[in-house]
C-alpha positions as CSV (number, residue, x, y, z in Angstrom):
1,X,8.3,22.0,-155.7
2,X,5.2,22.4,-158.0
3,X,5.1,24.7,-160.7
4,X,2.1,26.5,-159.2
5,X,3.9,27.0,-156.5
6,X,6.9,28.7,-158.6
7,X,4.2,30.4,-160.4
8,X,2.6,31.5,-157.1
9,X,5.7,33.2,-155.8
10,X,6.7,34.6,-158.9
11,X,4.0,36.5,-158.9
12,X,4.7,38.0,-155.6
13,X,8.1,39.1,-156.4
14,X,7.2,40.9,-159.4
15,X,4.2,42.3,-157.4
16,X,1.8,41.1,-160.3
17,X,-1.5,39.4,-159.9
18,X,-1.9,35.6,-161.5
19,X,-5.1,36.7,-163.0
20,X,-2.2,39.7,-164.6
21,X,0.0,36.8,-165.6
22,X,-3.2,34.6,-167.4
23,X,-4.8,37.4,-169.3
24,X,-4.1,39.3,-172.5
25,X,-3.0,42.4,-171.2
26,X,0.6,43.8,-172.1
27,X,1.5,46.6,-169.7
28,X,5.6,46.9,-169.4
29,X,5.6,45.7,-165.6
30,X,3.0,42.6,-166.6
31,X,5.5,41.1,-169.9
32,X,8.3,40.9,-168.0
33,X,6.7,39.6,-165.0
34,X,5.9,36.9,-167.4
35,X,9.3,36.8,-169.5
36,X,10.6,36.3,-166.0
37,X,8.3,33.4,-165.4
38,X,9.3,31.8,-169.0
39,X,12.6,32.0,-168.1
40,X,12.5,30.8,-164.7
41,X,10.1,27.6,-165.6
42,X,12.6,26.9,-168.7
43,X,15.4,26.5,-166.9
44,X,13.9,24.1,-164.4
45,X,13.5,21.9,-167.2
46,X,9.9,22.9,-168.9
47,X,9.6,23.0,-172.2
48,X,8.1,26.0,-174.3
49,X,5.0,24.3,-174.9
50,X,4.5,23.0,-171.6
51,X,5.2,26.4,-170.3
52,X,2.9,27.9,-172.8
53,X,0.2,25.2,-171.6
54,X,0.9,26.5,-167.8
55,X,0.3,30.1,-168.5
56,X,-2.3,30.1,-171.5
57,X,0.6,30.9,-174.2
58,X,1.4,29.7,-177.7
59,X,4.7,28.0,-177.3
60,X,6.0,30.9,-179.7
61,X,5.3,33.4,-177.7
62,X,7.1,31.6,-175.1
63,X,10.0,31.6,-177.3
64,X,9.7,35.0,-177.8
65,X,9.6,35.8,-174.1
66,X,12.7,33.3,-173.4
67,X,14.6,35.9,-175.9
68,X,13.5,38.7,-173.8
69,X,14.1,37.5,-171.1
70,X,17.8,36.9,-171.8
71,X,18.1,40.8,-172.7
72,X,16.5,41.8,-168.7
73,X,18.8,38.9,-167.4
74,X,21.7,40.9,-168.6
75,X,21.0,44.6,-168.1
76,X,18.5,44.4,-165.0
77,X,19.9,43.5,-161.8
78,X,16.8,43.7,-160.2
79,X,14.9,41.1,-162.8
80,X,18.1,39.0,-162.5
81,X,18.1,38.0,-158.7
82,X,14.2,37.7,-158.9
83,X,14.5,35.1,-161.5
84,X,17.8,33.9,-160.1
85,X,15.9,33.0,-156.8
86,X,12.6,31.6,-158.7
87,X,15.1,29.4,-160.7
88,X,16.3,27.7,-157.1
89,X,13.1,28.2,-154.9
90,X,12.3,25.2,-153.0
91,X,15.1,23.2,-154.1
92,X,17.4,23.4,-151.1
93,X,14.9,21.5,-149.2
94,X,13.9,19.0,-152.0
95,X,17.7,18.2,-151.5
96,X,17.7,17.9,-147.8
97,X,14.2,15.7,-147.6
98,X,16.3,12.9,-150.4
């Protein structure tokens, strides 16, 4: 599964726009939209600065995100099975085509 694609859907779940995701702006609903995407993309093996590279982010802001992301992961249930379900998306049938 591509990353855009990953990107693409993350997006959807967290009802932002990717033009949301790619610019500066830092409404509550928008960060973790992206802290979710950090997360997500870092746990299916990118790195901070090639996640930074993806999303038009300084690796340490990406770093910073990760952290935050930790925090919603274990006091939002919502934000949880969102990124739980970005972190597996498309895999089950990467599997099945091997």
């Amino acid at each position: 599964m591509l990353r855009s694609d990953v990107i693409k859907r993350g997006c959807d779940l967290f009802e932002v726009s990717l033009k949301e995701i790619m610019n500066d702006c830092r409404p509550r609903h928008i960060c973790r939209a992206r802290f979710g995407l950090y997360y997500a993309l870092n746990k299916r093996g990118g790195s901070s600065a090639a996640i930074g590279r993806w999303l038009k982010r300084d690796h340490s802001t990406v770093l910073h995100g990760l952290t935050r992301a930790e925090w919603y992961m274990e006091n939002d249930p919502d934000f949880r099975q969102i990124v739980e379900s970005l972190i597996v998306f498309g895999r089950i049938k990467e599997t099945v085509d091997e």
